[in-house]
Biopython code that builds the backbone (N, CA, C, O; Angstrom):
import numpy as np
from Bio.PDB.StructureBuilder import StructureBuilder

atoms = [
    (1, "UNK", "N", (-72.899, 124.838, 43.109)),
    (1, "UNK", "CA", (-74.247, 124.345, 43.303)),
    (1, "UNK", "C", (-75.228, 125.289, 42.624)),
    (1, "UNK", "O", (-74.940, 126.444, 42.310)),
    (2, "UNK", "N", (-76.350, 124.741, 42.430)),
    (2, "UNK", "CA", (-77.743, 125.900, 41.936)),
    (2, "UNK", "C", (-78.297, 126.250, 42.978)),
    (2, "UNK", "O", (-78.075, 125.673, 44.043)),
    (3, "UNK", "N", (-78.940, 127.038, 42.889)),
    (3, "UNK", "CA", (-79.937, 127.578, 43.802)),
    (3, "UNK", "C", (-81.072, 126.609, 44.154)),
    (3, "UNK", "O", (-81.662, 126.909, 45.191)),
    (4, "UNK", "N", (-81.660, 125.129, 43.295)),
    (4, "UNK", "CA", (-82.019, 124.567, 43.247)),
    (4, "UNK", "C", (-82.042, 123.845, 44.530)),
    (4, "UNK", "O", (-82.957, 123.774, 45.351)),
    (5, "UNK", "N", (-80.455, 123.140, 44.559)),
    (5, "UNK", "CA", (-79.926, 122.501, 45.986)),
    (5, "UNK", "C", (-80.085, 123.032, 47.432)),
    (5, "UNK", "O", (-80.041, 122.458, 48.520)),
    (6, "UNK", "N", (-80.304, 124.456, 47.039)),
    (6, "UNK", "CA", (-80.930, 125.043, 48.632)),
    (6, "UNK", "C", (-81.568, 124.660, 49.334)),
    (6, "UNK", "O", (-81.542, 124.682, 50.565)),
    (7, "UNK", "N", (-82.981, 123.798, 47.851)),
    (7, "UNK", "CA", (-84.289, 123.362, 48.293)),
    (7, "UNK", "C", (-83.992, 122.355, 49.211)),
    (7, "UNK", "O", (-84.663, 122.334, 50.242)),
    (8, "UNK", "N", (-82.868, 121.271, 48.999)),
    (8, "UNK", "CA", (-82.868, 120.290, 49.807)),
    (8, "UNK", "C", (-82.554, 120.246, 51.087)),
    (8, "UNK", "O", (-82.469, 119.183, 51.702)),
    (9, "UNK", "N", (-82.295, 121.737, 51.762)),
    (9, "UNK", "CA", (-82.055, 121.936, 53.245)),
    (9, "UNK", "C", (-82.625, 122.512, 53.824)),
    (9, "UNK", "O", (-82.654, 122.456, 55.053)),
    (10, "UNK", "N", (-83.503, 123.531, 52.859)),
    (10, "UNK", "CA", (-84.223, 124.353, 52.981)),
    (10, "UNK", "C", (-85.871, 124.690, 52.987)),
    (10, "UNK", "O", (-86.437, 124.386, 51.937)),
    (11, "UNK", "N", (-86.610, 125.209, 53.912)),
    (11, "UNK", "CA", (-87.928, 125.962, 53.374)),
    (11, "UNK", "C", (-88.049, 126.782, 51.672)),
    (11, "UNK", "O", (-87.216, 127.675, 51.522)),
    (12, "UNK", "N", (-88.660, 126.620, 50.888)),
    (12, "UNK", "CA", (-88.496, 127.501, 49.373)),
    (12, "UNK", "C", (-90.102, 127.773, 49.970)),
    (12, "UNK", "O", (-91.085, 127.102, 50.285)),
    (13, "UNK", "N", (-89.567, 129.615, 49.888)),
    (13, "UNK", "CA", (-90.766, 130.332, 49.726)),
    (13, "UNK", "C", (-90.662, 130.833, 47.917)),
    (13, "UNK", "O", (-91.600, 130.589, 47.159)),
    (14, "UNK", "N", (-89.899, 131.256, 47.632)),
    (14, "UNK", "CA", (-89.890, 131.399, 46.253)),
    (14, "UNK", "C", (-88.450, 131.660, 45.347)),
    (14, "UNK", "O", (-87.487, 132.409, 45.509)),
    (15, "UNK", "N", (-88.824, 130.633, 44.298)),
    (15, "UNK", "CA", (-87.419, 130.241, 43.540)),
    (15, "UNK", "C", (-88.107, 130.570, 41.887)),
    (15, "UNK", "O", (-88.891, 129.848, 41.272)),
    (16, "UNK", "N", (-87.474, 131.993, 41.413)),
    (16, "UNK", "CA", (-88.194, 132.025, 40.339)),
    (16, "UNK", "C", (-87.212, 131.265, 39.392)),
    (16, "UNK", "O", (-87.667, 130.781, 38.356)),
    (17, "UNK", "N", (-85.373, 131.085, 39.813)),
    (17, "UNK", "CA", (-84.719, 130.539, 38.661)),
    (17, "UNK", "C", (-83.997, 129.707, 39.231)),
    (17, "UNK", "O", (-83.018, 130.168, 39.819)),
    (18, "UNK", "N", (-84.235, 128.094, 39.264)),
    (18, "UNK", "CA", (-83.868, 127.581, 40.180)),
    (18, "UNK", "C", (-82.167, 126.914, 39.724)),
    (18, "UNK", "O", (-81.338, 126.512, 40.539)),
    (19, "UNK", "N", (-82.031, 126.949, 38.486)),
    (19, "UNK", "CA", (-80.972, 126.941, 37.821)),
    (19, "UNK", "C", (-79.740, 127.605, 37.694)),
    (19, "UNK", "O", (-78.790, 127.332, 36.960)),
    (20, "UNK", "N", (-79.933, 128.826, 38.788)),
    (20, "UNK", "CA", (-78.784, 129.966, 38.723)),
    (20, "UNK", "C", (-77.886, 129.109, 39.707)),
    (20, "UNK", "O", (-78.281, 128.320, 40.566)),
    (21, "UNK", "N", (-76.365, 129.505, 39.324)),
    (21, "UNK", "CA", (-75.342, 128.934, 39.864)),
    (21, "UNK", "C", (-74.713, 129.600, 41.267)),
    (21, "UNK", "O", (-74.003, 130.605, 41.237)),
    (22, "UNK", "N", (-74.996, 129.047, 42.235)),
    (22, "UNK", "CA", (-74.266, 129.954, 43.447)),
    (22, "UNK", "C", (-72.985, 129.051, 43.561)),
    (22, "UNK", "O", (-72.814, 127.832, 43.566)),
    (23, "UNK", "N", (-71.948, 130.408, 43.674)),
    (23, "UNK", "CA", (-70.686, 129.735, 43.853)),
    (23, "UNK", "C", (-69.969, 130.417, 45.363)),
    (23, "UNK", "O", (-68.760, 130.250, 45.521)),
    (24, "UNK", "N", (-70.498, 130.920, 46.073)),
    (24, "UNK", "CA", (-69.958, 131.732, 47.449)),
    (24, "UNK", "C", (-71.254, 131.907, 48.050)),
    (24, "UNK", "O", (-72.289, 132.056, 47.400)),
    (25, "UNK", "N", (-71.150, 131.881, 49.699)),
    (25, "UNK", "CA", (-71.799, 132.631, 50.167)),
    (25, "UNK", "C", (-71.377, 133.458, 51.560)),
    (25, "UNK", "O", (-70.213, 133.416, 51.959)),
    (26, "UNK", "N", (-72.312, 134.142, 52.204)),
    (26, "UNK", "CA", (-72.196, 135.598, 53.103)),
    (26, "UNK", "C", (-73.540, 135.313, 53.915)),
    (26, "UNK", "O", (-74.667, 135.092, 53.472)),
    (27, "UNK", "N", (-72.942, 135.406, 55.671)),
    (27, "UNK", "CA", (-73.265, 135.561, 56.173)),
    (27, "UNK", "C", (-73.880, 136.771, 57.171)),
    (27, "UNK", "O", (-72.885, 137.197, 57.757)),
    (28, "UNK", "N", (-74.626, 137.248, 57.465)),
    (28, "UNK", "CA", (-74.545, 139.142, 58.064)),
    (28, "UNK", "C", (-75.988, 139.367, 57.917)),
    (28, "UNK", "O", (-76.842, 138.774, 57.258)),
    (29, "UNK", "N", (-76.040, 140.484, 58.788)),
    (29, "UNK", "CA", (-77.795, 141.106, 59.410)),
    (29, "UNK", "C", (-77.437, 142.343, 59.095)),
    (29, "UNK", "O", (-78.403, 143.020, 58.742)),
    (30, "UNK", "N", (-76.351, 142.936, 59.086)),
    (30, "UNK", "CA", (-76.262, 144.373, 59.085)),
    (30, "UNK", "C", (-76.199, 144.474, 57.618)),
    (30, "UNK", "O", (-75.204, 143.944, 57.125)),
    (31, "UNK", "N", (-77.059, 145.052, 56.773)),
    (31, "UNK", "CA", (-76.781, 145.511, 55.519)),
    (31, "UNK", "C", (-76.160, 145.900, 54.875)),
    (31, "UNK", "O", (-75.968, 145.471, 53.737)),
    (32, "UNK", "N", (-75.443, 147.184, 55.564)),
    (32, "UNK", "CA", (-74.696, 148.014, 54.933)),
    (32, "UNK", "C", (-73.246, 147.463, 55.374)),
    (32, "UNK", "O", (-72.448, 148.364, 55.633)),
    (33, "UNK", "N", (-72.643, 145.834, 55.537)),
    (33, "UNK", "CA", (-71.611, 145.124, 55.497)),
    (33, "UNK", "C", (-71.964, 144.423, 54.325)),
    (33, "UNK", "O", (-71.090, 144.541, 53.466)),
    (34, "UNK", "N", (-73.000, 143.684, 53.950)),
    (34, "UNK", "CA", (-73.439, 142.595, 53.246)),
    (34, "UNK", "C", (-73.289, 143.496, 51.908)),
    (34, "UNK", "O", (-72.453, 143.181, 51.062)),
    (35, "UNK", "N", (-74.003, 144.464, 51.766)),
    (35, "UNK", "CA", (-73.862, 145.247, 50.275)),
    (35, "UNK", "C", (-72.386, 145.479, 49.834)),
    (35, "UNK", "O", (-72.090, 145.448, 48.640)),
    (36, "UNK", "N", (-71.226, 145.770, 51.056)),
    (36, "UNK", "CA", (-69.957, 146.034, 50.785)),
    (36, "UNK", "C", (-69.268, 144.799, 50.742)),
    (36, "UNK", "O", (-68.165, 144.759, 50.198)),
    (37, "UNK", "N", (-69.786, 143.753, 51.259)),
    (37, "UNK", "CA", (-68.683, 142.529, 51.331)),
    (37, "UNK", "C", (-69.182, 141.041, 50.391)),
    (37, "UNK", "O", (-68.481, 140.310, 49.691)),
    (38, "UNK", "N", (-70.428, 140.975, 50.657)),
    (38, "UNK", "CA", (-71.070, 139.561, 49.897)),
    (38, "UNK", "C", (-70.350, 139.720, 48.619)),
    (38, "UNK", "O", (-70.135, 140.678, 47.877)),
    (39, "UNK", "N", (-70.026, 138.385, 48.604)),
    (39, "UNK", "CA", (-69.847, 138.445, 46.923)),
    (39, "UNK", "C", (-70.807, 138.295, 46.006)),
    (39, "UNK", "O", (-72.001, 138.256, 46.306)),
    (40, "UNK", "N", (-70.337, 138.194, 44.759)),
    (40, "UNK", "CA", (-71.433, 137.824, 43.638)),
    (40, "UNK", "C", (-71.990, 136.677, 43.397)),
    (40, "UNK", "O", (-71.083, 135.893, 43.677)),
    (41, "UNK", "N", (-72.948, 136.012, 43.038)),
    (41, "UNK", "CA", (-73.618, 134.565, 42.945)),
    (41, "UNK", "C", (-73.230, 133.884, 44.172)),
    (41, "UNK", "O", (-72.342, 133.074, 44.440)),
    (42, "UNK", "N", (-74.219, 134.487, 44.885)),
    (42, "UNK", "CA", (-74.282, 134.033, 46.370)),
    (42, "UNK", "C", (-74.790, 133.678, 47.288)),
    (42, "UNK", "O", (-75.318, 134.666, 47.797)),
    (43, "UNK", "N", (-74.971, 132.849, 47.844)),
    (43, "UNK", "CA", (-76.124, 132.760, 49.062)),
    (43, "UNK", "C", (-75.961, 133.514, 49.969)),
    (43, "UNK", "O", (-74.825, 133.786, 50.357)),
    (44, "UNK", "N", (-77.134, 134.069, 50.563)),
    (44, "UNK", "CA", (-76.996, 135.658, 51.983)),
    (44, "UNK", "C", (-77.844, 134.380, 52.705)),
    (44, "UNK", "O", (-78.630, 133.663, 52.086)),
    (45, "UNK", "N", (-77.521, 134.248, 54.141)),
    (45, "UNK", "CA", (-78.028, 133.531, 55.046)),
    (45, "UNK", "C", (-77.875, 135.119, 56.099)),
    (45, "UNK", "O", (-77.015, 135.995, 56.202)),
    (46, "UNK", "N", (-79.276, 134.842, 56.762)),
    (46, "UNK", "CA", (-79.564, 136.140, 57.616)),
    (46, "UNK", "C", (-80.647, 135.782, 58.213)),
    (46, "UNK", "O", (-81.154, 134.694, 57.941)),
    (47, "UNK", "N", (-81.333, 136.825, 59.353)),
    (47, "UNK", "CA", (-82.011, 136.965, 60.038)),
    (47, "UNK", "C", (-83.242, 138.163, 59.473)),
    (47, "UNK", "O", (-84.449, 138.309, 59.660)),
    (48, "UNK", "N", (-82.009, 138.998, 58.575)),
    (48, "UNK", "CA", (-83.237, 140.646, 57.948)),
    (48, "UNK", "C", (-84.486, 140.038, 57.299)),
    (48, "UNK", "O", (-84.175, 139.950, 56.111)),
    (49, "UNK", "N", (-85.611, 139.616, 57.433)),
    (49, "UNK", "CA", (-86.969, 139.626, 56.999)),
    (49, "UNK", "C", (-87.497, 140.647, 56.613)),
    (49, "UNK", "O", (-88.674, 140.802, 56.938)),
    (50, "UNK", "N", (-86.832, 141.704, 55.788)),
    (50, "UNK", "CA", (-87.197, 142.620, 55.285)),
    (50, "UNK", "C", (-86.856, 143.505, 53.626)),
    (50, "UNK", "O", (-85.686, 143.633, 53.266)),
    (51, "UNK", "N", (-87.841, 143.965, 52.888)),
    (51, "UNK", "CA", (-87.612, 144.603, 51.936)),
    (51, "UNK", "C", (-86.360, 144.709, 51.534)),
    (51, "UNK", "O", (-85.913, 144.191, 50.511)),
    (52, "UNK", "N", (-85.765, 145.362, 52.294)),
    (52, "UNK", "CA", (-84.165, 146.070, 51.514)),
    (52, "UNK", "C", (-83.410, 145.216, 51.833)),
    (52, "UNK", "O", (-82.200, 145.441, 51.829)),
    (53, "UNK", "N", (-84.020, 143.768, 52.266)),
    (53, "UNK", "CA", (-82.998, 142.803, 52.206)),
    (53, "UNK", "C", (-82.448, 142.098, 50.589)),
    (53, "UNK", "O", (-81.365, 141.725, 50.139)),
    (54, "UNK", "N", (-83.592, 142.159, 50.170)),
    (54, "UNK", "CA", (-84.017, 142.376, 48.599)),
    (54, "UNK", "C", (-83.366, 143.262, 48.201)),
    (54, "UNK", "O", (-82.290, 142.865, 47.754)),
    (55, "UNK", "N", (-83.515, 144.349, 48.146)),
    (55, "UNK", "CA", (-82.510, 145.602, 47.816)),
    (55, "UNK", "C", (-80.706, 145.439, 47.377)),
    (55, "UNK", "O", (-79.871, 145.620, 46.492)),
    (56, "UNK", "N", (-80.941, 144.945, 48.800)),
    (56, "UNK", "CA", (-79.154, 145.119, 48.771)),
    (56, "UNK", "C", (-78.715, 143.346, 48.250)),
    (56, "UNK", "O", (-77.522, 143.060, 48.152)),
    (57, "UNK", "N", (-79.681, 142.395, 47.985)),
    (57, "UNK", "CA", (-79.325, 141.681, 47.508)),
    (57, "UNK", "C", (-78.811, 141.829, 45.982)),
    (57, "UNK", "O", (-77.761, 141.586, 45.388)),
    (58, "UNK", "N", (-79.995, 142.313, 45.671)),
    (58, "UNK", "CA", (-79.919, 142.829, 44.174)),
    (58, "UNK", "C", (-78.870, 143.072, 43.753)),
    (58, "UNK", "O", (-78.298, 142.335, 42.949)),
    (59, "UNK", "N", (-78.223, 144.532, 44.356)),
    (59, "UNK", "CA", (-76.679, 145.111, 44.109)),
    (59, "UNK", "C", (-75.717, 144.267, 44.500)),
    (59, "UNK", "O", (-74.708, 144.588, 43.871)),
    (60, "UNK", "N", (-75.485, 143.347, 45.212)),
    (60, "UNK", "CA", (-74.776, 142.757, 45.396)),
    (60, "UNK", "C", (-74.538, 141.372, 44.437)),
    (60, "UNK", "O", (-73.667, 140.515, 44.587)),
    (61, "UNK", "N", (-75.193, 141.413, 43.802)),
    (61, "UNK", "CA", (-75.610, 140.039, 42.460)),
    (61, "UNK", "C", (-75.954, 138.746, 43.894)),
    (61, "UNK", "O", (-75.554, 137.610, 43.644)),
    (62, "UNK", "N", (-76.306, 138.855, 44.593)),
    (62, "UNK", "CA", (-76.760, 137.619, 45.036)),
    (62, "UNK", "C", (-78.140, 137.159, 44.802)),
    (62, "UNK", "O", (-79.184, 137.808, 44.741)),
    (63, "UNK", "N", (-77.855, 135.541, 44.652)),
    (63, "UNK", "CA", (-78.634, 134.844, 43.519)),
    (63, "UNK", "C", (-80.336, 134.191, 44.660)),
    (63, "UNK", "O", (-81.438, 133.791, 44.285)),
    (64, "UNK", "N", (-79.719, 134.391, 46.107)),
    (64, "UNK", "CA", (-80.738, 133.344, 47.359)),
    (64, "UNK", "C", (-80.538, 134.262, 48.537)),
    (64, "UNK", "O", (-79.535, 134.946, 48.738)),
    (65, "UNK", "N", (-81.714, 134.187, 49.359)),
    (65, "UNK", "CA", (-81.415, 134.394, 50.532)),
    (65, "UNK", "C", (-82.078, 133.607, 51.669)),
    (65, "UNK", "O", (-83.306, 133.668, 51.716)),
    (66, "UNK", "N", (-81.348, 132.776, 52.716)),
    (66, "UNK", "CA", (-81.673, 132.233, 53.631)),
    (66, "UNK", "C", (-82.087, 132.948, 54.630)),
    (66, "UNK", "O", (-81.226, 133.690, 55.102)),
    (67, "UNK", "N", (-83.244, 132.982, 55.175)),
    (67, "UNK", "CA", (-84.122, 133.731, 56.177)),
    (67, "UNK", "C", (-83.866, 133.031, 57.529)),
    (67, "UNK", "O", (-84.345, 131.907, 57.380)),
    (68, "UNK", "N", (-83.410, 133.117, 58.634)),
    (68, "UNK", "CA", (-82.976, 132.002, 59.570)),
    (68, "UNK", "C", (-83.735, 132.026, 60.696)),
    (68, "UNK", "O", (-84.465, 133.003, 60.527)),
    (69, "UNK", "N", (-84.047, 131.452, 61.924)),
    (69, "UNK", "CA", (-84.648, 131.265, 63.050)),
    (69, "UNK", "C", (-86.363, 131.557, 62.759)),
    (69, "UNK", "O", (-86.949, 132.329, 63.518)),
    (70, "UNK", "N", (-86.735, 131.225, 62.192)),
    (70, "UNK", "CA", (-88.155, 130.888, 61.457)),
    (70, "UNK", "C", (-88.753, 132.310, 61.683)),
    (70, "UNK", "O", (-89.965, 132.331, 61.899)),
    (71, "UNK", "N", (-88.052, 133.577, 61.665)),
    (71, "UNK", "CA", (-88.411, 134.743, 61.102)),
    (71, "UNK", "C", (-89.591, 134.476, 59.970)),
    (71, "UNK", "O", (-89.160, 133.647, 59.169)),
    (72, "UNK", "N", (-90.829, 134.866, 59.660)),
    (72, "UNK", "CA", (-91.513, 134.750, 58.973)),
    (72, "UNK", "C", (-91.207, 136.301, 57.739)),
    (72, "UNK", "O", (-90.739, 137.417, 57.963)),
    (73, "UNK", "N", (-91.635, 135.773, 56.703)),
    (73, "UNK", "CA", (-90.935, 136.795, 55.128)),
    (73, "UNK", "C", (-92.283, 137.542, 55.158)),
    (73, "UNK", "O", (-93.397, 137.023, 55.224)),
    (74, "UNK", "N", (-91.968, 138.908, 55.096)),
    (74, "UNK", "CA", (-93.270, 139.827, 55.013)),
    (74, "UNK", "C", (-94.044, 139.632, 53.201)),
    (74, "UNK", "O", (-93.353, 139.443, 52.200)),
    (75, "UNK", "N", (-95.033, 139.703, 53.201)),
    (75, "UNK", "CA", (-95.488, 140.174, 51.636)),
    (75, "UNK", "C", (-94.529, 140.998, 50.572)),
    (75, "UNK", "O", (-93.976, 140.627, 49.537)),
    (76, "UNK", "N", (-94.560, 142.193, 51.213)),
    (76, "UNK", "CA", (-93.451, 142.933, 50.503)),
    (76, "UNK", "C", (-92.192, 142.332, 49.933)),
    (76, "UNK", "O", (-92.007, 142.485, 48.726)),
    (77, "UNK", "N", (-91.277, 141.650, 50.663)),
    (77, "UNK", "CA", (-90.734, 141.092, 50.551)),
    (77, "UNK", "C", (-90.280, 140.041, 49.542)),
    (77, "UNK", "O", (-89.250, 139.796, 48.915)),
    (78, "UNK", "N", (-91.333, 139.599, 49.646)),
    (78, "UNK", "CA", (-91.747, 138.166, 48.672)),
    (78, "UNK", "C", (-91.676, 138.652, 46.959)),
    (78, "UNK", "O", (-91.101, 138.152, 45.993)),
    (79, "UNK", "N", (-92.768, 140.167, 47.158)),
    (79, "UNK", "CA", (-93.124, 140.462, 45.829)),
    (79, "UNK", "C", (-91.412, 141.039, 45.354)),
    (79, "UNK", "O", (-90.783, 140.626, 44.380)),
    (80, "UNK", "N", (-91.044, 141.862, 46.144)),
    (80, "UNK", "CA", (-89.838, 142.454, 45.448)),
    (80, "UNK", "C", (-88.859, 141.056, 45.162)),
    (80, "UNK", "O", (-88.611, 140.997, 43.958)),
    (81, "UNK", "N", (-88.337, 140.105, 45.803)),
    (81, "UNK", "CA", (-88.052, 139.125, 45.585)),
    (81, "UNK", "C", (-88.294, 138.190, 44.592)),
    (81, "UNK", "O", (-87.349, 137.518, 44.179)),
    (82, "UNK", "N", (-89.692, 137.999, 44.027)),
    (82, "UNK", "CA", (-90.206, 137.907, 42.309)),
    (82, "UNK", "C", (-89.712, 138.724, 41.220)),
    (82, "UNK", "O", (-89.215, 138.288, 40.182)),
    (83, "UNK", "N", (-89.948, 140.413, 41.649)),
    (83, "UNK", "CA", (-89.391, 141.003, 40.922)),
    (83, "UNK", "C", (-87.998, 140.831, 40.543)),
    (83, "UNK", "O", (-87.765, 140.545, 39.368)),
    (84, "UNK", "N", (-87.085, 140.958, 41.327)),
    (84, "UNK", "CA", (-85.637, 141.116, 41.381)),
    (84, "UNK", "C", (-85.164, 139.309, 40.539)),
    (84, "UNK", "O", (-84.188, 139.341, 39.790)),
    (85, "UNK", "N", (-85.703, 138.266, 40.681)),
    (85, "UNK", "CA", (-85.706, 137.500, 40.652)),
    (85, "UNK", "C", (-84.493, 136.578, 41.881)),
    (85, "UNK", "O", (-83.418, 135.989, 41.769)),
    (86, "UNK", "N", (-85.248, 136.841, 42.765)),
    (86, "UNK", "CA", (-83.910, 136.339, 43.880)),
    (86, "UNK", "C", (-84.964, 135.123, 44.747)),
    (86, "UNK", "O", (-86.152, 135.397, 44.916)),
    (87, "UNK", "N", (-84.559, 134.196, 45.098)),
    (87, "UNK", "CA", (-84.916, 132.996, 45.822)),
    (87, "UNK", "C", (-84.943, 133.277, 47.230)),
    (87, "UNK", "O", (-83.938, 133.102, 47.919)),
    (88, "UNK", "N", (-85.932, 133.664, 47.664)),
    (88, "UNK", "CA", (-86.103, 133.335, 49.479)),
    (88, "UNK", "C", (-86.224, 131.576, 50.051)),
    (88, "UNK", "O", (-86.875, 130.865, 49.285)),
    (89, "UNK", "N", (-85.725, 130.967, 51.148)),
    (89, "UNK", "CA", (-85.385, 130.175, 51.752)),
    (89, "UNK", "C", (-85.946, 130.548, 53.147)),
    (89, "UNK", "O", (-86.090, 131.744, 53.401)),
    (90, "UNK", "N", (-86.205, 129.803, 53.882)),
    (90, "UNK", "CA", (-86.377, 130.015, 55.527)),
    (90, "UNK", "C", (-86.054, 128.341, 56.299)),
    (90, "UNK", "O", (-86.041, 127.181, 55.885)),
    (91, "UNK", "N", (-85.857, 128.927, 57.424)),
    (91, "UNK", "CA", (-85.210, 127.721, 58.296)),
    (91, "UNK", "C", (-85.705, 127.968, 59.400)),
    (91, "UNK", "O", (-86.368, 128.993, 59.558)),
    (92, "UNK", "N", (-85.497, 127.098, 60.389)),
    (92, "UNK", "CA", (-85.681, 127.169, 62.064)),
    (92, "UNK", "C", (-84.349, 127.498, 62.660)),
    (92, "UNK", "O", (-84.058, 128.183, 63.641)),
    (93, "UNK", "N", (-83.514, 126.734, 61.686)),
    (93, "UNK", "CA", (-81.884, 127.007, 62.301)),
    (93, "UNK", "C", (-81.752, 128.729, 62.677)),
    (93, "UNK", "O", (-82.673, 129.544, 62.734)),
    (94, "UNK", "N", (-80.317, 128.947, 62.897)),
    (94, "UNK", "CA", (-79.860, 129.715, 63.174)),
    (94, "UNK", "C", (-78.958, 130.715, 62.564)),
    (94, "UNK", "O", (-79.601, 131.764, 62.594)),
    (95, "UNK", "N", (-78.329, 130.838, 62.270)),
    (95, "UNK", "CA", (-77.242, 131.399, 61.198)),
    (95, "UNK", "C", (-76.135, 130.643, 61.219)),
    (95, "UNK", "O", (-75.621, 130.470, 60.114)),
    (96, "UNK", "N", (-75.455, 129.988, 62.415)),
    (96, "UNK", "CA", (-74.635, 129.048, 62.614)),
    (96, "UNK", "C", (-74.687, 127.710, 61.685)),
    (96, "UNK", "O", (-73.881, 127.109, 60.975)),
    (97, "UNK", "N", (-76.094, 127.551, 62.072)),
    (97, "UNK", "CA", (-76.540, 126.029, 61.259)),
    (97, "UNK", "C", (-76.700, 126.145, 60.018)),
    (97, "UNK", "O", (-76.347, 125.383, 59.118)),
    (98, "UNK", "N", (-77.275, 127.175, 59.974)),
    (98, "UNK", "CA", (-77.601, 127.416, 58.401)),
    (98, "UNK", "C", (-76.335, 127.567, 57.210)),
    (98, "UNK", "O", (-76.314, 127.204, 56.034)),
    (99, "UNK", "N", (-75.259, 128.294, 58.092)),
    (99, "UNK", "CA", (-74.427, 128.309, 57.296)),
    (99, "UNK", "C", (-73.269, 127.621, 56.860)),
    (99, "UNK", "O", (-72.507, 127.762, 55.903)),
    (100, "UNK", "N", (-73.365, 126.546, 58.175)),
    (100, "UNK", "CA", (-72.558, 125.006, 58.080)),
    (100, "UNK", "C", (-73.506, 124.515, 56.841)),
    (100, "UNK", "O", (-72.858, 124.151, 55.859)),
    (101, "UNK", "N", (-74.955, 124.440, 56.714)),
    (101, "UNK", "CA", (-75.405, 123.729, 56.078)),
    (101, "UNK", "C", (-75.177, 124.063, 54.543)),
    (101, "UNK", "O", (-74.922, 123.298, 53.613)),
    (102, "UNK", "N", (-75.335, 125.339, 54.561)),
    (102, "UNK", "CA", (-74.788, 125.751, 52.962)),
    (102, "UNK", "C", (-73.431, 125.853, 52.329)),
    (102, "UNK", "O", (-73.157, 125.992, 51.137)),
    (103, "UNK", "N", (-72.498, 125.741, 53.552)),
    (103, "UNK", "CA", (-70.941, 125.386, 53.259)),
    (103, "UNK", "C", (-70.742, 123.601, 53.031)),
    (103, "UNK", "O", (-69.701, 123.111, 52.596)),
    (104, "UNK", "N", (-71.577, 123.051, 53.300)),
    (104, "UNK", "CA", (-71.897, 121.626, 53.092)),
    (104, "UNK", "C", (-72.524, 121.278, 51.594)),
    (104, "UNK", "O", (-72.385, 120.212, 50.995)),
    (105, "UNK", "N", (-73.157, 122.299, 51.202)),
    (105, "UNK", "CA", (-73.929, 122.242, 50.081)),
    (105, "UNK", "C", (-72.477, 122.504, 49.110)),
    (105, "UNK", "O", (-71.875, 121.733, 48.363)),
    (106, "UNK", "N", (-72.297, 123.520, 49.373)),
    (106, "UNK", "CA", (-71.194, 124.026, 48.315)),
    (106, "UNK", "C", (-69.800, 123.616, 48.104)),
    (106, "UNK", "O", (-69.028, 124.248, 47.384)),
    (107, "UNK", "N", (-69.459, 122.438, 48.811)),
    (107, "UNK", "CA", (-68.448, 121.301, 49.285)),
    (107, "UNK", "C", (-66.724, 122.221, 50.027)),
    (107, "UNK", "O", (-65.505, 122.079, 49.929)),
    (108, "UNK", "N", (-67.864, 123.266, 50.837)),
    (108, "UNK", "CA", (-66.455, 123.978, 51.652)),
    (108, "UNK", "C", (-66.626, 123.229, 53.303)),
    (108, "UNK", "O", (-66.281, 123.602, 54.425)),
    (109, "UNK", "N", (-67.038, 122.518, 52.998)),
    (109, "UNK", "CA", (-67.017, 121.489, 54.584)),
    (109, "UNK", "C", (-67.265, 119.750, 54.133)),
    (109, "UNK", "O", (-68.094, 119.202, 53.408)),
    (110, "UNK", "N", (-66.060, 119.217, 54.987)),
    (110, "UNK", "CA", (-66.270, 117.987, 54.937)),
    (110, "UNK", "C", (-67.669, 117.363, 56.041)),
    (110, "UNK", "O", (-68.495, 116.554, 55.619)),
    (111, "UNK", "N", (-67.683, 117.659, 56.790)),
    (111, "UNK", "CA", (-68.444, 116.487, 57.662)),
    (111, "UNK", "C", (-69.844, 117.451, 58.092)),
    (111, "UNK", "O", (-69.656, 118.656, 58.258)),
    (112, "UNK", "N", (-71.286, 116.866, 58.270)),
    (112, "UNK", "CA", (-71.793, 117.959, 58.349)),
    (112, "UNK", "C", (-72.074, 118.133, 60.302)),
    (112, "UNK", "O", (-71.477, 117.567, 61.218)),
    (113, "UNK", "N", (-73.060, 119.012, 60.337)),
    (113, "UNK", "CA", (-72.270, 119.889, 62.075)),
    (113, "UNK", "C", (-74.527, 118.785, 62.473)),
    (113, "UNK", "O", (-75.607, 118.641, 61.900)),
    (114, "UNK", "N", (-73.895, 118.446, 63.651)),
    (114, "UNK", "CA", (-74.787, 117.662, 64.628)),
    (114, "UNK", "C", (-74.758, 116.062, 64.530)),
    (114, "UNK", "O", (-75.452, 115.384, 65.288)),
]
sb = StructureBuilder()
sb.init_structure("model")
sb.init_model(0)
sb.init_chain("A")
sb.init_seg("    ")
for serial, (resi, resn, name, xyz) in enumerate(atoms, 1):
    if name == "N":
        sb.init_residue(resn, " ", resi, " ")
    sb.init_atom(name, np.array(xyz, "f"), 0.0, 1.0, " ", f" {name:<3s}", serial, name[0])
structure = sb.get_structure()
């Protein structure tokens, strides 16, 4: 899928390349798992609303990040997220939902969850 298709489940706070290809994604709040385990071209579905969520996206080549339980995205955030060129997302869901929903996107689930 692109990063594009996020849009269709998703809040888009900002998608500077909506064309990049995500082929995996990673779930996790704790950072310093997500930097060691996410894979590359990836969606991060999380709860961290913060800077070095950006950060460790970066190093990790992930391409989106899903912001979950309507956590609101600080400024900071946003801008380093332009910079880096990485796609923020936000939801009401949960991490559960969110991540049925993007395993739905990426055709690693047949049926979708509710």
């Amino acid at each position: 899928m692109t990063v594009q298709d996020l849009a269709t489940k998703f809040q888009t706070l900002i998608m500077p390349n909506g064309n990049e290809t995500i082929t995996n994604a990673y779930t996790g709040d704790l950072l310093s798992d997500v930097m060691g385990n996410a894979p590359s071209d990836s969606v991060l579905v999380t709860i961290q609303a913060h800077r070095n969520t950006i950060a460790v996206a970066t190093l990790a080549g992930i391409k989106a990040v899903v912001v979950c339980n309507n956590r609101s995205v600080p400024a900071d955030m946003k801008s380093a997220a332009e910079e880096e060129g990485i796609s923020i997302f936000t939801t009401n869901e949960n991490q559960f939902f969110a991540s049925c929903q993007v395993a739905l996107l990426l055709g690693k689930m047949d049926a979708p969850v509710r």
